[in-house]
C-alpha positions as CSV (number, residue, x, y, z in Angstrom):
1,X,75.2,33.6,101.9
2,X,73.5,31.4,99.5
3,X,74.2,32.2,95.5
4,X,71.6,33.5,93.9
5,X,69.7,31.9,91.5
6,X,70.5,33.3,87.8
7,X,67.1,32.6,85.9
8,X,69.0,33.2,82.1
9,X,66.0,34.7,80.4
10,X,63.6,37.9,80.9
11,X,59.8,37.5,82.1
12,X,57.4,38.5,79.1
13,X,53.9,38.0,78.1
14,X,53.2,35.1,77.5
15,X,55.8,33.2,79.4
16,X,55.9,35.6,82.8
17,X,57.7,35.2,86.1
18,X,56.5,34.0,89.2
19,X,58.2,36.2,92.4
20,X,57.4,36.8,95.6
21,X,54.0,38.6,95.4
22,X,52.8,36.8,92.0
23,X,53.7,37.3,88.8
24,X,55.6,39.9,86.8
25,X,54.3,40.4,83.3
26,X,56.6,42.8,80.7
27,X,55.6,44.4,78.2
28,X,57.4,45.4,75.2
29,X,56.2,48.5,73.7
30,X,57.1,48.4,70.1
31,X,59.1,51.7,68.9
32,X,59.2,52.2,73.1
33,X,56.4,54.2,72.2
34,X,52.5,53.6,73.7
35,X,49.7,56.2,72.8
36,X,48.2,58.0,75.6
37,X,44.8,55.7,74.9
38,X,47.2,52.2,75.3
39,X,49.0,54.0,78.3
40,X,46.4,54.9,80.0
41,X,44.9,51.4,79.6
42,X,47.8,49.3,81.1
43,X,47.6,52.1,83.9
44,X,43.9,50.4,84.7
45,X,45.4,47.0,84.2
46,X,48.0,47.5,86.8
47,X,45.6,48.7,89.5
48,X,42.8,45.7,88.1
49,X,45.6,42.8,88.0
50,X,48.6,44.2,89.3
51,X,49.8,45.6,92.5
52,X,48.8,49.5,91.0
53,X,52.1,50.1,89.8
54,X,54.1,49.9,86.3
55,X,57.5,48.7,86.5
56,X,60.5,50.5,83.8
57,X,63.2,48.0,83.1
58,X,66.7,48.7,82.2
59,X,65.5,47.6,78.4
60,X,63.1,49.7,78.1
61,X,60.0,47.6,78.9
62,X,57.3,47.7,81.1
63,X,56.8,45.2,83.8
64,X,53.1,44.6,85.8
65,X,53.5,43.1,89.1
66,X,51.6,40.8,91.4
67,X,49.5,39.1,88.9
68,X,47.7,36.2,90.5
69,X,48.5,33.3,88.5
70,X,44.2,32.7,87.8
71,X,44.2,36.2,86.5
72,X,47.1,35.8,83.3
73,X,44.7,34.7,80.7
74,X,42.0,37.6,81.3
75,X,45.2,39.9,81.5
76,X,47.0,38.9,77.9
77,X,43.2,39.4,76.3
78,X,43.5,42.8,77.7
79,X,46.8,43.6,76.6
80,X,45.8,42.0,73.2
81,X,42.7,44.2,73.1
82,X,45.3,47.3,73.4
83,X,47.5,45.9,71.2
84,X,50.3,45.7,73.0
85,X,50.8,41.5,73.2
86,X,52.5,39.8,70.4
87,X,50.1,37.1,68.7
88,X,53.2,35.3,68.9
89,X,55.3,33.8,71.7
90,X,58.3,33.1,69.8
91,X,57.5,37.2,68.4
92,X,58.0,38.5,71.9
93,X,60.8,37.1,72.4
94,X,62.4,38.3,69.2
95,X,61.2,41.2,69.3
96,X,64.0,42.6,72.6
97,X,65.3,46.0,70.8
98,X,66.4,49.3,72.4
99,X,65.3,52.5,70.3
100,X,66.9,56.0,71.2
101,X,63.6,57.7,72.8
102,X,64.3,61.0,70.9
103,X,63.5,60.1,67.5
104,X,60.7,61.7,65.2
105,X,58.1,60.0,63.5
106,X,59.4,58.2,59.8
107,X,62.6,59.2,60.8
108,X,65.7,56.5,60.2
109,X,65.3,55.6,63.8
110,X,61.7,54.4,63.5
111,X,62.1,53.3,59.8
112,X,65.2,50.8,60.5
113,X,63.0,49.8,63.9
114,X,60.2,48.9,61.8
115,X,61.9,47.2,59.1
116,X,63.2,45.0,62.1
117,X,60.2,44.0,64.0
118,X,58.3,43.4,60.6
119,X,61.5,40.8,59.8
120,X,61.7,38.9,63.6
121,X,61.4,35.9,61.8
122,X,63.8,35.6,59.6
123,X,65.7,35.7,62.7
124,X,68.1,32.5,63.8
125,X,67.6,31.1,66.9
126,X,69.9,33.2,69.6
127,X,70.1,33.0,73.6
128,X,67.0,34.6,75.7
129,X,68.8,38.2,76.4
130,X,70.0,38.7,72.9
131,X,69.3,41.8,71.9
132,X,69.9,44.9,69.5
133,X,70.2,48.8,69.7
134,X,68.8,51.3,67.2
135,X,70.6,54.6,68.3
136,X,71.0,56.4,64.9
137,X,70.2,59.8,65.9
138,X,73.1,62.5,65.8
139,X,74.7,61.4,69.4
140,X,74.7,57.9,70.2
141,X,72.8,57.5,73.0
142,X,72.3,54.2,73.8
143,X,76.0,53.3,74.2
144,X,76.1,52.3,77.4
145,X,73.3,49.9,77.1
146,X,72.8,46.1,76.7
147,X,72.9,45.4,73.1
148,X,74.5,42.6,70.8
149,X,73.9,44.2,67.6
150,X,74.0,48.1,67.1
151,X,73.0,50.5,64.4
152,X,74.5,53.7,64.5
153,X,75.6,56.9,62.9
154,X,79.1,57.6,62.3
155,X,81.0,60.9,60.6
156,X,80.7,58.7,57.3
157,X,77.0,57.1,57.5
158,X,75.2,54.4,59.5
159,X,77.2,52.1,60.8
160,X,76.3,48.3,61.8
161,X,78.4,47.3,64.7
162,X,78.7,44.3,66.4
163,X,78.6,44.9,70.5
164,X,82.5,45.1,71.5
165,X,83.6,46.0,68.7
166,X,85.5,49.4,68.4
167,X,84.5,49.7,65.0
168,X,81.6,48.6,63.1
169,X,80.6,48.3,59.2
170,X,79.5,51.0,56.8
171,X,75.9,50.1,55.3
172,X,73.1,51.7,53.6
173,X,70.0,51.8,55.2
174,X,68.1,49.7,52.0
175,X,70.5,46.5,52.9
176,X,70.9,47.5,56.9
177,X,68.5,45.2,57.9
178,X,69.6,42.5,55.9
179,X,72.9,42.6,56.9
180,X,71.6,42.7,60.5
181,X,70.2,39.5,60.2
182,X,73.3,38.1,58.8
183,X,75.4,39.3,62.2
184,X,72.9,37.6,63.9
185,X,73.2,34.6,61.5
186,X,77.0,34.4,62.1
187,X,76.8,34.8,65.9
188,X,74.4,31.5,66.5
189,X,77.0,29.7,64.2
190,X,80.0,30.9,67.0
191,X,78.5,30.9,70.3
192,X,78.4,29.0,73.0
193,X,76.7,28.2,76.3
194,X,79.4,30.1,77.9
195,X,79.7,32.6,75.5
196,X,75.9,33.7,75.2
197,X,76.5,37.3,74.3
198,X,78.2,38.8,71.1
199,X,80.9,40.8,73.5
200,X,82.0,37.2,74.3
201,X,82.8,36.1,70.7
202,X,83.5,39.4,68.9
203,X,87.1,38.8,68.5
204,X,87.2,36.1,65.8
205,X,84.4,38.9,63.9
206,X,84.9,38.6,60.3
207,X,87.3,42.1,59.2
208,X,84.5,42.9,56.6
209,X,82.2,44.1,59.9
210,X,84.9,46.7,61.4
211,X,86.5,49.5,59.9
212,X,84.3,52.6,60.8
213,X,84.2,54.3,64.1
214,X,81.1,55.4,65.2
215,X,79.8,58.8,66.2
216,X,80.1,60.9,69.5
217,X,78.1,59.8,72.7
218,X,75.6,62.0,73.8
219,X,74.6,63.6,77.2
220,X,72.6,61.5,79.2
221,X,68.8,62.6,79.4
222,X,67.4,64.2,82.3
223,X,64.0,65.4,84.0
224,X,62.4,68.5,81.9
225,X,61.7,69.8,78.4
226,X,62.9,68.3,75.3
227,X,61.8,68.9,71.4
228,X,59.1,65.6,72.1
229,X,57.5,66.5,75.1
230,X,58.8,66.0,78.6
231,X,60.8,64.3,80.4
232,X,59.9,62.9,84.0
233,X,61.8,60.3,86.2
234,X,60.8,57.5,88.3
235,X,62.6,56.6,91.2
236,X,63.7,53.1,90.9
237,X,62.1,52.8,87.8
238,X,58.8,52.4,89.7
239,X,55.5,54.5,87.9
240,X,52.6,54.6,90.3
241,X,50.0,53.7,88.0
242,X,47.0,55.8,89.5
243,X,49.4,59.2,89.4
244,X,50.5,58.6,85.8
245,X,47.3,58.5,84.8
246,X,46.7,61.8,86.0
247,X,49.9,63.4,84.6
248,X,49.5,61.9,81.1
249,X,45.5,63.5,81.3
250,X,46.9,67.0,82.9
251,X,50.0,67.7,80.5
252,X,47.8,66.8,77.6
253,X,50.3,63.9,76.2
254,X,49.5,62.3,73.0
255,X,51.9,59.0,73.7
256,X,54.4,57.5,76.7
257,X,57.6,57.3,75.6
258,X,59.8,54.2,77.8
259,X,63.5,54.8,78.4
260,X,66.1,52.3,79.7
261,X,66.9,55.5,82.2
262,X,64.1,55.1,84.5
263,X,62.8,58.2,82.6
264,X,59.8,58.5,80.4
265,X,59.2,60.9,77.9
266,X,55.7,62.4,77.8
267,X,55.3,62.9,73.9
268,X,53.5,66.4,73.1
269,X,52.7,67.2,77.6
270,X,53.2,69.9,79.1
271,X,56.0,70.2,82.0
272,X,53.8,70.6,84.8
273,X,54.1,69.6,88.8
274,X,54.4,66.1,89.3
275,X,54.7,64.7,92.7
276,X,54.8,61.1,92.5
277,X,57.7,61.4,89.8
278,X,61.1,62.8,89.7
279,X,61.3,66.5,88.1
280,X,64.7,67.6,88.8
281,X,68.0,66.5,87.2
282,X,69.3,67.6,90.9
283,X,67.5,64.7,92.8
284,X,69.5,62.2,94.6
285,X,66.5,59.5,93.6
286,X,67.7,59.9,90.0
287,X,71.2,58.2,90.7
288,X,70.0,55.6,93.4
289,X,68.8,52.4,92.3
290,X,67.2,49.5,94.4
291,X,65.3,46.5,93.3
292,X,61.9,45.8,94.7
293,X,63.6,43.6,97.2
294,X,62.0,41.6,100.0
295,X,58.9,40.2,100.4
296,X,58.4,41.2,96.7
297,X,61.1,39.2,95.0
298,X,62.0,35.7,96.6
299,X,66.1,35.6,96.1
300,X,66.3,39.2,98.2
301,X,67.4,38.8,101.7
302,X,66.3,42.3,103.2
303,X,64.3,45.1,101.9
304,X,65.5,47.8,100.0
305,X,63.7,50.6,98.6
306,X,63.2,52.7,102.1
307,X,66.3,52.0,102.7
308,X,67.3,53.5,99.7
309,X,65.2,56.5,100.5
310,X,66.4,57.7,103.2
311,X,70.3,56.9,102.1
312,X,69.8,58.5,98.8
313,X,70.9,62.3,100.0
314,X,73.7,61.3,102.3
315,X,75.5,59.4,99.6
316,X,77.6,61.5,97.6
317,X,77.7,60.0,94.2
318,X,75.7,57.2,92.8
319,X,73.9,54.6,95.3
320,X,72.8,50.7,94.6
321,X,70.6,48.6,97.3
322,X,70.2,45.5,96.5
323,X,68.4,42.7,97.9
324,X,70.9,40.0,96.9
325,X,74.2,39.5,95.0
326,X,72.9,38.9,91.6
327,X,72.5,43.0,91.6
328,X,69.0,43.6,88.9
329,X,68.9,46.7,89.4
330,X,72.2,47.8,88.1
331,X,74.7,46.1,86.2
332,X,77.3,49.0,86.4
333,X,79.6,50.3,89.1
334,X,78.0,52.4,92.0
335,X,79.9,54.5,94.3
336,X,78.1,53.1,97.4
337,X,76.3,49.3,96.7
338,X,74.8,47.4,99.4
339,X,74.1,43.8,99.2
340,X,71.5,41.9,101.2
341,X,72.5,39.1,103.0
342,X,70.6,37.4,105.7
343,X,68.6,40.6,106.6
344,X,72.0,42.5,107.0
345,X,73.9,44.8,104.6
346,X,77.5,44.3,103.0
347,X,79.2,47.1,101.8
348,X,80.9,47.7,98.3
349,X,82.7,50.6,97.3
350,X,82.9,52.1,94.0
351,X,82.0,47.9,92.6
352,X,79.1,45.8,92.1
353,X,76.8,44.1,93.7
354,X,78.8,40.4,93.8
355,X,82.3,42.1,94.3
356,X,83.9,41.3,97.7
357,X,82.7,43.4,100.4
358,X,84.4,46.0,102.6
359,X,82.1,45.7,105.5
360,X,79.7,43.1,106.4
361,X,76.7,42.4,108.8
362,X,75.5,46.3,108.9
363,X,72.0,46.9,110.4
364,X,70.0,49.6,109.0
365,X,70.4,51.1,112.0
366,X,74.0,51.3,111.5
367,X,73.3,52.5,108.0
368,X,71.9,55.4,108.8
369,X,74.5,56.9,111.0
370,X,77.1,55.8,109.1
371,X,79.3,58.7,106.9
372,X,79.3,57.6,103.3
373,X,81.7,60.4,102.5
């Protein structure tokens, strides 16, 4: 099997990505938040430019597929016109931050989230996937996230912490920012092009950004009724754009709220039925993950998402499909992962897509009478 190609930065605006069936456009809501006007109106522009649906990335964002090349120009006015493009290439790319999706409006969630995207360029230059996490509501949520550069809430205060560090620094929220910016600061000066991410360099941190452990992790989020809204899955991370526009007009939501959970929060609706989307924290869907796969992306080697389908209920535990070894859709350990290669299956157990294989060469056929238990 041939390695797959790492591409070392995310698609975005501006600068998307060509795959298999054209290309994929993110979107970067700011606060992860869209009003129900600006959600309903990428809905359109999936079905107008895109291949109908909306895709959820493990960083919160929102990804259109399928995007003739001709059509990218007419498609960024559109976005522009809902005001969800950056005027700004260099913006976008800055602008890569996770926000806990359970905050409240002018709470110190969305205050320190502002106070960041209104200071992107003050920024230092850092690697494509650098990123930072805003998780300061009472359980950390976000923990188990990508992020270089967290704020968080600790016993004491807020907390700036430095992605694997045990410990992070105590700040006040009137010079968080700043001293954000300084992390970041130090982190360009220490890197390198094999050290690209802050977890890679944190042990030479200076002692004055450690000291203060931070608060409890939270539950993870599931399907149903929250103090926002509600809450409604997406298997695969894959919103069918014609169907959401229906359920954000039927539960009466005033804005889309994006997860990196393949969940989306429904700010203000109504818990009502929802076929097309995942309702129940039960489902086998909501711990089975599978990339678009073949024809759709060109590195995958077999296709993946019925596949994943009809596996999801006979795998006890959680279930990765992917179409090749580089493993998109999950970055984490999976009780049963299956790697694409050369229109066959290898088998991990309890690894990650790229780990050696207990089993090669499996058919689908074999698949599906196989006992996973």
């Amino acid at each position: 099997m041939s390695a797959p190609v790492v591409q070392g930065w995310c698609p975005g605006a501006h600068r998307p990505m060509m795959s298999g069936d054209g290309l994929v456009v993110r979107v970067r809501p700011r606060l992860a938040r869209l009003t129900a006007e600006q959600a309903l109106g990428l809905c359109d522009l999936a079905e107008h430019f895109g291949n109908g649906t909306i895709d959820l990335t493990n960083r919160a964002n929102l990804q259109l597929r399928g995007v003739a090349e001709a059509d990218h120009q007419s498609l960024l006015a559109e976005l522009a016109a809902l005001n969800l493009l950056d005027a700004e290439p260099g913006i976008e790319v800055r602008r890569n931050i996770l926000v806990s999706p359970l905050y409240q409006s002018g709470d110190l969630t969305a205050r320190l989230a502002q106070e960041l995207i209104d200071r992107l360029a003050e920024l230092p230059a850092l690697p494509a996937k650098f990123g930072f996490a805003i998780d300061t509501g009472p359980e950390r949520l976000l923990a188990g996230d990508s992020a270089d550069i967290r704020l968080e809430t600790s016993p004491e205060g807020l907390i700036l912490r430095a992605d694997g560090a045990n410990t992070g620094r105590l700040v006040q929220e009137s010079e968080a920012i700043e001293l954000l910016i300084a992390l970041a600061a130090w982190f360009s000066q220490n890197y390198t092009p094999e050290s690209r991410r802050m977890a890679r360099v944190v042990s030479n941190l200076p002692p004055e950004c450690q000291g203060t452990t931070p608060g409890p992790v939270g539950t993870p989020l599931q399907p149903g009724l929250c103090d926002q809204g509600t809450l409604y899955g997406a298997a695969f991370g894959q919103l069918p754009a014609r169907a959401l526009k229906g359920l954000i007009a039927q539960s009466r939501a005033v804005a889309l709220r994006v997860t990196p959970w393949r969940l989306i929060l429904l700010e203000g609706g109504a818990a009502i039925p929802a076929p097309a989307f995942v309702t129940d924290g039960t489902d086998p869907l909501v711990t089975t993950d599978a990339c678009p796969g073949a024809p759709y992306c060109p590195q995958a080697q077999v296709e993946t998402r019925d596949v994943a389908r009809a596996l999801a209920a006979r795998v006890p535990g959680s279930l990765h499909v992917s179409g090749c070894a580089k493993g998109c859709a999950r970055m984490g350990l999976a009780d049963v992962t299956l790697i694409g290669n050369a229109g066959r299956f290898d088998l991990v157990k309890q690894g990650r897509a790229g780990d050696e294989p207990c089993q090669t060469g499996l058919t689908e056929e074999t698949l599906m009478n196989m006992d996973f238990t």
